[in-house]
LOSE-600845 format. One record per residue: residue number from 1; residue in one letter; y, x, z of N, C-alpha, C, O, CB in turn. Coordinates in steps of 0.001 Angstrom, whole numbers. Glycine has a CB too. Layout:
{pos->NUM; code->A; n.y->Y; n.x->X; n.z->Z; ca.y->Y; ca.x->X; ca.z->Z; c.y->Y; c.x->X; c.z->Z; o.y->Y; o.x->X; o.z->Z; cb.y->Y; cb.x->X; cb.z->Z}
...
***
This chain:
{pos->1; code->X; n.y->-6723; n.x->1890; n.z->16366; ca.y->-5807; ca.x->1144; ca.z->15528; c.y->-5964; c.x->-355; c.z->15711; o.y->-5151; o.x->-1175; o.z->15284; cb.y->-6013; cb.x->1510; cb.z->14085}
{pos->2; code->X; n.y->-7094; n.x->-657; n.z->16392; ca.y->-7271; ca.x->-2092; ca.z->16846; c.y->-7476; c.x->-3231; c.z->15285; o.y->-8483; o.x->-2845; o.z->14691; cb.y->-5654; cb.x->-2508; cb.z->17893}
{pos->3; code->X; n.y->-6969; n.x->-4157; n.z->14719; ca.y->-7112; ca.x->-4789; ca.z->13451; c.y->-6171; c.x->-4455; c.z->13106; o.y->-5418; o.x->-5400; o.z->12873; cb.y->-7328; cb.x->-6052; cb.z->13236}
{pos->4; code->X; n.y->-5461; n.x->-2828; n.z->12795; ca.y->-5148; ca.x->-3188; ca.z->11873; c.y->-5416; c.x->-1951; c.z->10849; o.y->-5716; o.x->-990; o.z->11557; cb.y->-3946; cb.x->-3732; cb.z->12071}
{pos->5; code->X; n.y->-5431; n.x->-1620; n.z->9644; ca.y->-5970; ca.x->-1043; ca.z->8701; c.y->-5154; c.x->-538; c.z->7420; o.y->-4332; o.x->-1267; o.z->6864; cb.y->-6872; cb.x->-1839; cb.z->8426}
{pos->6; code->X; n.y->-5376; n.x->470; n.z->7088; ca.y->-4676; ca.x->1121; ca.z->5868; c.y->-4721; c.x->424; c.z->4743; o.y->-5769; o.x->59; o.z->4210; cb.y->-5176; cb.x->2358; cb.z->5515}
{pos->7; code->X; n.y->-3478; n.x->181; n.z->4282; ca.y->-3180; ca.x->-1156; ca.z->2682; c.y->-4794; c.x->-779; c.z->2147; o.y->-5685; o.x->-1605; o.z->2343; cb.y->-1370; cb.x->-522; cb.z->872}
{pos->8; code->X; n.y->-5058; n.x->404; n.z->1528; ca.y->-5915; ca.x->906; ca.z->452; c.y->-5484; c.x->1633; c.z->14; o.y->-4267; o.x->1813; o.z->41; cb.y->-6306; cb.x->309; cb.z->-412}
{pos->9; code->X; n.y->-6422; n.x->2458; n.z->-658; ca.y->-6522; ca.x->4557; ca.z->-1261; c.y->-4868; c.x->4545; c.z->-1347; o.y->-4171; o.x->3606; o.z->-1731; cb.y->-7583; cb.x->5168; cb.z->-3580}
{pos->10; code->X; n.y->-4427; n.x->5855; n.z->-882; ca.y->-3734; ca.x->5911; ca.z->-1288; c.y->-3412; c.x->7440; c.z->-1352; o.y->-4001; o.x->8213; o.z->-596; cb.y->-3155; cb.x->5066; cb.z->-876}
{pos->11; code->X; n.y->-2387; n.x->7926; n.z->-2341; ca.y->-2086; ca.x->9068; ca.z->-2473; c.y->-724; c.x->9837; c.z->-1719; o.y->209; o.x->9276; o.z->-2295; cb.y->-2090; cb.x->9064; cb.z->-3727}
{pos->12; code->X; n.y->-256; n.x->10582; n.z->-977; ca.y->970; ca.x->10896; ca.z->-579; c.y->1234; c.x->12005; c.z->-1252; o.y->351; o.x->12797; o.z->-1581; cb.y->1144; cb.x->11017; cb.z->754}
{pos->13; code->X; n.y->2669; n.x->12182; n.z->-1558; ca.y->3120; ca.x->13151; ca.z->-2347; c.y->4494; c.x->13388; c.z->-1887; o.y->4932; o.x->12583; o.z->-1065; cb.y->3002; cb.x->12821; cb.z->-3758}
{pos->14; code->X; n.y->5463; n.x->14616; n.z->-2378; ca.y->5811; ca.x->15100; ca.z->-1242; c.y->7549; c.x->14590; c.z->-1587; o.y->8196; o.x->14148; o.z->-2537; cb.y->5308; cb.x->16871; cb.z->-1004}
{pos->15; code->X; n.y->7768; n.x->14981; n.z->-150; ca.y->9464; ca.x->14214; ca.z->102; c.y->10384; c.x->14614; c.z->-904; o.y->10637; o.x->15808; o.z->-1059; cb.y->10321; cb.x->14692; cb.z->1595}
{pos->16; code->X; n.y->11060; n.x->13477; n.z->-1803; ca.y->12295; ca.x->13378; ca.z->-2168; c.y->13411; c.x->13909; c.z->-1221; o.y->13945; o.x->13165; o.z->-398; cb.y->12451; cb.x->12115; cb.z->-2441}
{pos->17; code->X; n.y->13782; n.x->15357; n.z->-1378; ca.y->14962; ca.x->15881; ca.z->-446; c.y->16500; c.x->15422; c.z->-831; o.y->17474; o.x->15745; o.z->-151; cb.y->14932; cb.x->17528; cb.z->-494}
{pos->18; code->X; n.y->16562; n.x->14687; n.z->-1927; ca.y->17296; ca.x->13930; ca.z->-1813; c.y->17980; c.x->12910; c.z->-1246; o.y->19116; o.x->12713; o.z->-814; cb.y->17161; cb.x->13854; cb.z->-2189}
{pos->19; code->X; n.y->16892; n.x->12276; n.z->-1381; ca.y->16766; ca.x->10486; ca.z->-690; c.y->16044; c.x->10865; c.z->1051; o.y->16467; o.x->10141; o.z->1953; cb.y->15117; cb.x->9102; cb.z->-2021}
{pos->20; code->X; n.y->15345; n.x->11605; n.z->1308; ca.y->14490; ca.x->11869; ca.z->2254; c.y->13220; c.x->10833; c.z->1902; o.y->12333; o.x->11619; o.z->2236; cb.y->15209; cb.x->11703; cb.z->3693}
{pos->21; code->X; n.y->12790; n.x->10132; n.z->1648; ca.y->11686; ca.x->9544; ca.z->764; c.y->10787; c.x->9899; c.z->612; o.y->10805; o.x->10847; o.z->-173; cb.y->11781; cb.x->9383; cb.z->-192}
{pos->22; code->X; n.y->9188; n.x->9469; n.z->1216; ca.y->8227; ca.x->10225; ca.z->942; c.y->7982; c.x->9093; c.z->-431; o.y->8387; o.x->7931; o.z->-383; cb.y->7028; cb.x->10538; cb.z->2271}
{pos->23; code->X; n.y->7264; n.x->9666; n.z->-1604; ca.y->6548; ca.x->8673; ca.z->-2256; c.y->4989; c.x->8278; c.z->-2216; o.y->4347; o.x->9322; o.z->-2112; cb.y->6811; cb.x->8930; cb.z->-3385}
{pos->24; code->X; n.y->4303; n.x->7365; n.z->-2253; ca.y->3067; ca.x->6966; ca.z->-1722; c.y->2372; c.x->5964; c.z->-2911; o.y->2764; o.x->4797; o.z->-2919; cb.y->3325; cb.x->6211; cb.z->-218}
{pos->25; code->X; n.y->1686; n.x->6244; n.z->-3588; ca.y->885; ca.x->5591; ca.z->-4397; c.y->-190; c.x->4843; c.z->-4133; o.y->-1232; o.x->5459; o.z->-3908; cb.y->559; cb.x->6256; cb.z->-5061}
{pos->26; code->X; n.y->-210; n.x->3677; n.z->-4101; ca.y->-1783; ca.x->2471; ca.z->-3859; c.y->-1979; c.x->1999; c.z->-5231; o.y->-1149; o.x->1722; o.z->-6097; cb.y->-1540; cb.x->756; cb.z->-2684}
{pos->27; code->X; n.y->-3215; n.x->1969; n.z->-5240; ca.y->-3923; ca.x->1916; ca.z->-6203; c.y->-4849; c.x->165; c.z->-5183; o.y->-5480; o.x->-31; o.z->-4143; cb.y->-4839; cb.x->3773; cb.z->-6608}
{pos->28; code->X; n.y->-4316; n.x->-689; n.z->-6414; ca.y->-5117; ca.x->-1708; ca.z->-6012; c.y->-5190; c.x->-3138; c.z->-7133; o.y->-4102; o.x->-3421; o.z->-7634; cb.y->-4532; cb.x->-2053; cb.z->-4553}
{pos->29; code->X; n.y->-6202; n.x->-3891; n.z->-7475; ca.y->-6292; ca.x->-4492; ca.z->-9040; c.y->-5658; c.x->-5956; c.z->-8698; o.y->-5763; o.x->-6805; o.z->-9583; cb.y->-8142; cb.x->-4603; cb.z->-9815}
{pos->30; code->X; n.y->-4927; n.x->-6359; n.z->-7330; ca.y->-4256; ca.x->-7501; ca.z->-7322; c.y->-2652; c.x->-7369; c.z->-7536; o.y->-1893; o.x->-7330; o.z->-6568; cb.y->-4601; cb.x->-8129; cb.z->-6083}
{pos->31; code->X; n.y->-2261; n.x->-7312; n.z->-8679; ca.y->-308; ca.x->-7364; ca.z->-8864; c.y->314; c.x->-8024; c.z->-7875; o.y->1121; o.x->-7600; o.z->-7048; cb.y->363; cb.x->-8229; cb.z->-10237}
{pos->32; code->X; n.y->-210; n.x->-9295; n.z->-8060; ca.y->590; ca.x->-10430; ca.z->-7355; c.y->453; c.x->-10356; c.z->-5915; o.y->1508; o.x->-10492; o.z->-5296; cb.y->136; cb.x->-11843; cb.z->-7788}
{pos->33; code->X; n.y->-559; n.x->-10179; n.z->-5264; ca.y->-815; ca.x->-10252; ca.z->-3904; c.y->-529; c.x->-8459; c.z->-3032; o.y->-313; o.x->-8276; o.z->-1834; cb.y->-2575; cb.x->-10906; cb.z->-3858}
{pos->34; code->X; n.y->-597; n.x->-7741; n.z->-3773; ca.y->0; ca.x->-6761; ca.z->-3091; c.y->1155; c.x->-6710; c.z->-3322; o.y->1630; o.x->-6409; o.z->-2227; cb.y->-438; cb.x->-5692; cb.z->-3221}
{pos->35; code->X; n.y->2150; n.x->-6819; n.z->-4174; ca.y->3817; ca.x->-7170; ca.z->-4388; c.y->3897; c.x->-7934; c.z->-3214; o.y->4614; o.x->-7411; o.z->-2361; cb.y->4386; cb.x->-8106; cb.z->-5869}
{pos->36; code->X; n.y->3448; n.x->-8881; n.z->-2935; ca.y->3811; ca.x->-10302; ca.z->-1599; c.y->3701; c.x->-9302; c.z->-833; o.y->4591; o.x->-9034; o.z->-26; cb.y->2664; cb.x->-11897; cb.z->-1134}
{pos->37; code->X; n.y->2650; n.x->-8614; n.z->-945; ca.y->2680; ca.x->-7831; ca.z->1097; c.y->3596; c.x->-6810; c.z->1066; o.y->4486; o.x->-6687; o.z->1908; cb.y->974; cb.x->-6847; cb.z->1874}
{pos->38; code->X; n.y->3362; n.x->-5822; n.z->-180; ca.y->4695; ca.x->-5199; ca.z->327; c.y->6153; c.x->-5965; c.z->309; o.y->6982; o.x->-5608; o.z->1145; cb.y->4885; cb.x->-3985; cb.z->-500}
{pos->39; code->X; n.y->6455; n.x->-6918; n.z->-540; ca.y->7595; ca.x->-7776; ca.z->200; c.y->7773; c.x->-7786; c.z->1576; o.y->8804; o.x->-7352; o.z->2089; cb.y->7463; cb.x->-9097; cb.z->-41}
{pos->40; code->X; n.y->6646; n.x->-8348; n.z->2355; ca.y->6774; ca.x->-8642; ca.z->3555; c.y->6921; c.x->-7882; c.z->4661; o.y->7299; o.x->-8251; o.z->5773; cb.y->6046; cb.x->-9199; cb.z->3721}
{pos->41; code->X; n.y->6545; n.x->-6606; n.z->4236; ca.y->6184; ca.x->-5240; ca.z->5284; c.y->7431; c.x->-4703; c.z->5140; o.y->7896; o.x->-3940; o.z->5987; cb.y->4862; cb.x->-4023; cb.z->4852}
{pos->42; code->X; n.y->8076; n.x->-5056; n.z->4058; ca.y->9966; ca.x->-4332; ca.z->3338; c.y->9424; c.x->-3201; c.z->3259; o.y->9645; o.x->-2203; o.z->3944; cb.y->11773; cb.x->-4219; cb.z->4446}
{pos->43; code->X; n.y->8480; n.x->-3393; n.z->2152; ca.y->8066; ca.x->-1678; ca.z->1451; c.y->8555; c.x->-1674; c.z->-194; o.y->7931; o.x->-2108; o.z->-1163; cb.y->5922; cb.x->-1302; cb.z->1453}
{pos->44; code->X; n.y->9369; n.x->-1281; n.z->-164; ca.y->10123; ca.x->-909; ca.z->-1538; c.y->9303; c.x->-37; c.z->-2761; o.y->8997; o.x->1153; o.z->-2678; cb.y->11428; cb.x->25; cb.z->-1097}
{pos->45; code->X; n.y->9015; n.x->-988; n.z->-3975; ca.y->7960; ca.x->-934; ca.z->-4988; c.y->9130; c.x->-120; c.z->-6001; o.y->10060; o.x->-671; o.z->-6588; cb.y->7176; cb.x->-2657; cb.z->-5555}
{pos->46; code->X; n.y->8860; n.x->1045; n.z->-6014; ca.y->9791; ca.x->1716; ca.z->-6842; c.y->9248; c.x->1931; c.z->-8452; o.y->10110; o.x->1902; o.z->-9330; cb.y->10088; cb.x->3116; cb.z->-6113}
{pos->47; code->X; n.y->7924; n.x->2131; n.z->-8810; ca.y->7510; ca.x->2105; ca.z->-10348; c.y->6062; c.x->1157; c.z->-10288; o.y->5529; o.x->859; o.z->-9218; cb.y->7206; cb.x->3917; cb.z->-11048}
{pos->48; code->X; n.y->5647; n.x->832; n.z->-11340; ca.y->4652; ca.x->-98; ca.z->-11616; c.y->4153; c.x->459; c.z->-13292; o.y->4629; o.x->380; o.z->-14424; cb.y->5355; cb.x->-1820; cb.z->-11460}
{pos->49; code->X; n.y->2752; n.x->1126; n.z->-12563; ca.y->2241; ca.x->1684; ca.z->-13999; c.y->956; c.x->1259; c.z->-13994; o.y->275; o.x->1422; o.z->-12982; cb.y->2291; cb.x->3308; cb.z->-14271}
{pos->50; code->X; n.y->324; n.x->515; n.z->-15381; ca.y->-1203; ca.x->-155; ca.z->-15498; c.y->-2065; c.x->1292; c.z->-15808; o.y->-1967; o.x->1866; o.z->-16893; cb.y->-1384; cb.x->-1535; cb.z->-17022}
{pos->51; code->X; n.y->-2920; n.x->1792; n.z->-14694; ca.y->-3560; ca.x->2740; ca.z->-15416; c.y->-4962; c.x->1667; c.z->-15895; o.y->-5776; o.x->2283; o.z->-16583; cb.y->-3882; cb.x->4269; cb.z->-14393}
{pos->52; code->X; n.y->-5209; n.x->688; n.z->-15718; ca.y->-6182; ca.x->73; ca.z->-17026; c.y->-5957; c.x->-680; c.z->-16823; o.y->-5040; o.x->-724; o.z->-16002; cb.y->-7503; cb.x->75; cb.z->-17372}
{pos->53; code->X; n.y->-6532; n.x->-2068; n.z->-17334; ca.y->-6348; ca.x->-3495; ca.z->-17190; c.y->-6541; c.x->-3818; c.z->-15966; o.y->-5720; o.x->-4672; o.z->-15631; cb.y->-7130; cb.x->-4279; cb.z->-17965}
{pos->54; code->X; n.y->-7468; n.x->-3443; n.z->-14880; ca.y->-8079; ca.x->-3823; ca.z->-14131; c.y->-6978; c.x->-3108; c.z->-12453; o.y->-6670; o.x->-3673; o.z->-11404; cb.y->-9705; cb.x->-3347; cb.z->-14625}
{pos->55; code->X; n.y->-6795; n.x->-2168; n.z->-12797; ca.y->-6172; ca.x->-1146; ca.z->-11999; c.y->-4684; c.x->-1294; c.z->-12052; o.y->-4134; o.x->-1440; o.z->-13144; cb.y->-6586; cb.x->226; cb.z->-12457}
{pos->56; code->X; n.y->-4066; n.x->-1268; n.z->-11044; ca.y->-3196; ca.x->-1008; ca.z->-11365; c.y->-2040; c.x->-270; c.z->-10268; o.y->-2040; o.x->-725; o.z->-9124; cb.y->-3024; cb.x->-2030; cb.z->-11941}
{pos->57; code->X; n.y->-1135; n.x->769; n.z->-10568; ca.y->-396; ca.x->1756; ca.z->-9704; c.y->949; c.x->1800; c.z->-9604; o.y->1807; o.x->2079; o.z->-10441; cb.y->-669; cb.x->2927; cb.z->-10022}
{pos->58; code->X; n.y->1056; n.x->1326; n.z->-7875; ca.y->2245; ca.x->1406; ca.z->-7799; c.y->2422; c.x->2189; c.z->-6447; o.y->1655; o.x->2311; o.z->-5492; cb.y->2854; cb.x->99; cb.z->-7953}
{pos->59; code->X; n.y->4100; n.x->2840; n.z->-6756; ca.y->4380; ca.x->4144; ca.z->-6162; c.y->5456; c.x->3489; c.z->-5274; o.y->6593; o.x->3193; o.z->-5639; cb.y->4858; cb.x->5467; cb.z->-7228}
{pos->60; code->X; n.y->4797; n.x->3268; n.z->-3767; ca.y->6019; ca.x->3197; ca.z->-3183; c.y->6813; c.x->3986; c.z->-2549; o.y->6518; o.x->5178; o.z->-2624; cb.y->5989; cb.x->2549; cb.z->-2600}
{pos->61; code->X; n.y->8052; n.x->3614; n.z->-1732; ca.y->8793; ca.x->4739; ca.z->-1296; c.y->8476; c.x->4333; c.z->271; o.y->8088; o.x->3199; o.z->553; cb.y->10517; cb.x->4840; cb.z->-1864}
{pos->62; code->X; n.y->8675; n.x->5346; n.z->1254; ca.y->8511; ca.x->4961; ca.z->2353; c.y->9508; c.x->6446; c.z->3211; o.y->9295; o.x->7636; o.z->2977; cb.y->6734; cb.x->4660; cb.z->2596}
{pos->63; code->X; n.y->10715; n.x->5818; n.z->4332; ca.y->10955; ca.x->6867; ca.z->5205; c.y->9968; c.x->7559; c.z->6053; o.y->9111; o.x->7064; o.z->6785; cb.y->11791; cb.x->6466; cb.z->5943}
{pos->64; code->X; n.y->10218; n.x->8677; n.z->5843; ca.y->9116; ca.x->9608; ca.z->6625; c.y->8873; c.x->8776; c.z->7835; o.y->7821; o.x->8157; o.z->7677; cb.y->9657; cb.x->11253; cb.z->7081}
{pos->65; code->X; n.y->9431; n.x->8519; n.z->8980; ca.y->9598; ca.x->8330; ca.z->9986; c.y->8847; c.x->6490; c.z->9914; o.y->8314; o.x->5868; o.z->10834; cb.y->11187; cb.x->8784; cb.z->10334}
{pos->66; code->X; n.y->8993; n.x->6223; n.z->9039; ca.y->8169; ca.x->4590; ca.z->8814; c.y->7074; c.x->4944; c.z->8514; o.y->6231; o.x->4229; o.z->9056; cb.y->8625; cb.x->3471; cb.z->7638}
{pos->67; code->X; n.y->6484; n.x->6036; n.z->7645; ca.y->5143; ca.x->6095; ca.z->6574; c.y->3798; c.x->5350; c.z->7314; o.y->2962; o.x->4716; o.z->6670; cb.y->4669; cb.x->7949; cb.z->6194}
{pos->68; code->X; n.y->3761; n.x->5501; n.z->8450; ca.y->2693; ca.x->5124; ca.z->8852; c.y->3034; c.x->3614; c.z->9158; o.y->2512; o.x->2828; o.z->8368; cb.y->2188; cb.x->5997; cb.z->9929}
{pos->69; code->X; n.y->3662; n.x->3164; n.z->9964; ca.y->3598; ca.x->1836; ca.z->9932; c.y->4056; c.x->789; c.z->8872; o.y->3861; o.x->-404; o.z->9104; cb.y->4115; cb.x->1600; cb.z->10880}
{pos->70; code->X; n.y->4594; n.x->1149; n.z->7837; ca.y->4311; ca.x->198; ca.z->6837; c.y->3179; c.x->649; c.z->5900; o.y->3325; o.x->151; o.z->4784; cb.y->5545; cb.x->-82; cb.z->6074}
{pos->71; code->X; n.y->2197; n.x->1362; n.z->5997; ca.y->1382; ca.x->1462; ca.z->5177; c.y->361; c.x->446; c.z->5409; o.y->-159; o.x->-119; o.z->4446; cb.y->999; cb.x->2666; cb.z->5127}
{pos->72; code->X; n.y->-33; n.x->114; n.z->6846; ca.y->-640; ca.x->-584; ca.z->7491; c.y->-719; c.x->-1997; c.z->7295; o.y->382; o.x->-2547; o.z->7348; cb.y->-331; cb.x->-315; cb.z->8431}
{pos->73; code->X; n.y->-1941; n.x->-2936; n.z->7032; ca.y->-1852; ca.x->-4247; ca.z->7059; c.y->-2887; c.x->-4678; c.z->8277; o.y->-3381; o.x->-3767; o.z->8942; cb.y->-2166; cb.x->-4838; cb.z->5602}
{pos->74; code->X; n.y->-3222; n.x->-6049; n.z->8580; ca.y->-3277; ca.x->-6365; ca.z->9751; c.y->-4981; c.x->-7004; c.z->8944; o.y->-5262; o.x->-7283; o.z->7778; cb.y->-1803; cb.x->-7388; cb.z->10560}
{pos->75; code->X; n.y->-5638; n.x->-7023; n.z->9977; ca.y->-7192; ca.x->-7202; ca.z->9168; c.y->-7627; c.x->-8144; c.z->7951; o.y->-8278; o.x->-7931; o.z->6928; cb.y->-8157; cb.x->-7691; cb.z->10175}
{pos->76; code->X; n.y->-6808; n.x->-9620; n.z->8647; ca.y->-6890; ca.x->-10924; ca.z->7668; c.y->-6131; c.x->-10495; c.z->6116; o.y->-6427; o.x->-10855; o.z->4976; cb.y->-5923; cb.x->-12404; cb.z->8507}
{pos->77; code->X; n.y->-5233; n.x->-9738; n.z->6527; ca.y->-4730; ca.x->-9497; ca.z->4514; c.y->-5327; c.x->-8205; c.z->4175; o.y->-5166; o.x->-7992; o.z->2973; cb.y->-2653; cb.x->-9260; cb.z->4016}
{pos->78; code->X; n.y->-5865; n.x->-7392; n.z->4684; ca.y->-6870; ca.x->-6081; ca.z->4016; c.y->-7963; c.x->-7179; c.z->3349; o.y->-8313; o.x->-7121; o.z->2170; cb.y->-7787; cb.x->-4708; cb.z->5474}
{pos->79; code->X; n.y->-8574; n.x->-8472; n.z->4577; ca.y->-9881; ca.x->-8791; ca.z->3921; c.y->-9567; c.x->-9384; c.z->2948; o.y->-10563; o.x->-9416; o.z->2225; cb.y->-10839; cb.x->-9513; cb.z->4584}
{pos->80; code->X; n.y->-8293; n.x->-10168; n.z->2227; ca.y->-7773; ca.x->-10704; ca.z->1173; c.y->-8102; c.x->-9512; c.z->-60; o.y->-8737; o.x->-9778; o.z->-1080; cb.y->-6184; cb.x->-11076; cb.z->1499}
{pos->81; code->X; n.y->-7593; n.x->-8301; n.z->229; ca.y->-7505; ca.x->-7036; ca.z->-933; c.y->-8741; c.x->-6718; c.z->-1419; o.y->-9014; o.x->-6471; o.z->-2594; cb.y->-6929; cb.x->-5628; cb.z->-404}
{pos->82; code->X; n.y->-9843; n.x->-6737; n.z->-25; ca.y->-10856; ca.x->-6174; ca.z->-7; c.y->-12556; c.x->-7160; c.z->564; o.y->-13454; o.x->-6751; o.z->1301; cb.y->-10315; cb.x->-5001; cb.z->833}
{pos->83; code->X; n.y->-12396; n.x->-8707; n.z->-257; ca.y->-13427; ca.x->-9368; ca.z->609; c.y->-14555; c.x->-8705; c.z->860; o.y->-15088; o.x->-8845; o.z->1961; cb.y->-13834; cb.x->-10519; cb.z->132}
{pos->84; code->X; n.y->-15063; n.x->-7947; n.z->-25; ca.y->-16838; ca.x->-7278; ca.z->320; c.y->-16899; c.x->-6736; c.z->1499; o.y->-17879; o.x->-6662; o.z->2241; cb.y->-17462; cb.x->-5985; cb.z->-659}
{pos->85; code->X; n.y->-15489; n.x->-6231; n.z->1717; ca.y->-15187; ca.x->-5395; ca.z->3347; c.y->-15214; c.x->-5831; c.z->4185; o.y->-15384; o.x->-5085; o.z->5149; cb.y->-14179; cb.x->-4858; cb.z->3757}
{pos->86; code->X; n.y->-15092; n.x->-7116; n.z->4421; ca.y->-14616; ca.x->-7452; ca.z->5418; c.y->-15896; c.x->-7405; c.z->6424; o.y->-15514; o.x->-7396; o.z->7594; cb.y->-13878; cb.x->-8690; cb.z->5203}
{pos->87; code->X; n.y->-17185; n.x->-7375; n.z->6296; ca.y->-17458; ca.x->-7415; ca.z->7218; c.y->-17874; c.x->-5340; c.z->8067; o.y->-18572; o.x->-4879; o.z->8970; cb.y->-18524; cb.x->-8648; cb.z->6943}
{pos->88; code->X; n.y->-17179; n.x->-4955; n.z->7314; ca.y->-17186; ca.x->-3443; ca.z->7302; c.y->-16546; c.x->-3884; c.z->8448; o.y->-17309; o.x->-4392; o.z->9270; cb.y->-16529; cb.x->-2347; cb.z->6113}
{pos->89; code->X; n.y->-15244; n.x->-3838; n.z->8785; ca.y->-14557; ca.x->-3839; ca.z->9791; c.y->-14438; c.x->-5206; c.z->10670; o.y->-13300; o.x->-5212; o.z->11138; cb.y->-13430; cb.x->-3382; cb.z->9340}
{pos->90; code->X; n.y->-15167; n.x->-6392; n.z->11091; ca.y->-15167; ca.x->-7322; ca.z->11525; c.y->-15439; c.x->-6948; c.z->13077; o.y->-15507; o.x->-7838; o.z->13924; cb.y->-15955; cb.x->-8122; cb.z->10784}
***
């Protein structure tokens, strides 16, 4: 995968046969800075639920056929999500 790395935990759950839509849940305690990235990746933030103060879950949508590459961030903004990590993957 070279630098680049999975947003953080995440859950997949199964296709909207409607929409074709997989939905995909990240779990991560920055609002503001993961909203910006998925802005930027054009990953569409479909619900926003606080499971505690600290936590917080949002369910995005992703086409099957995208799931993997927009889940993906590029090393320098994982180490933003995740500084203790960073030298995990350096």
């Amino acid at each position: 995968m070279g630098d680049e790395l999975i947003l953080c935990e995440y859950e997949e759950k199964k296709c909207n046969k409607k929409t074709g839509l997989h939905d995909v849940s990240v779990y991560n305690n920055d609002h503001k800075l993961i909203c910006e990235l998925a802005e930027k990746q054009e990953i569409f933030i479909d619900i926003e639920k606080y499971l505690s103060k600290d936590i917080i879950k949002l369910t995005l949508k992703f086409l099957w056929t995208n799931l993997k590459r927009k889940r993906i961030l590029y090393l320098s903004e994982y180490s933003k999500l995740f500084p203790e990590k960073e030298k995990l993957y350096a």
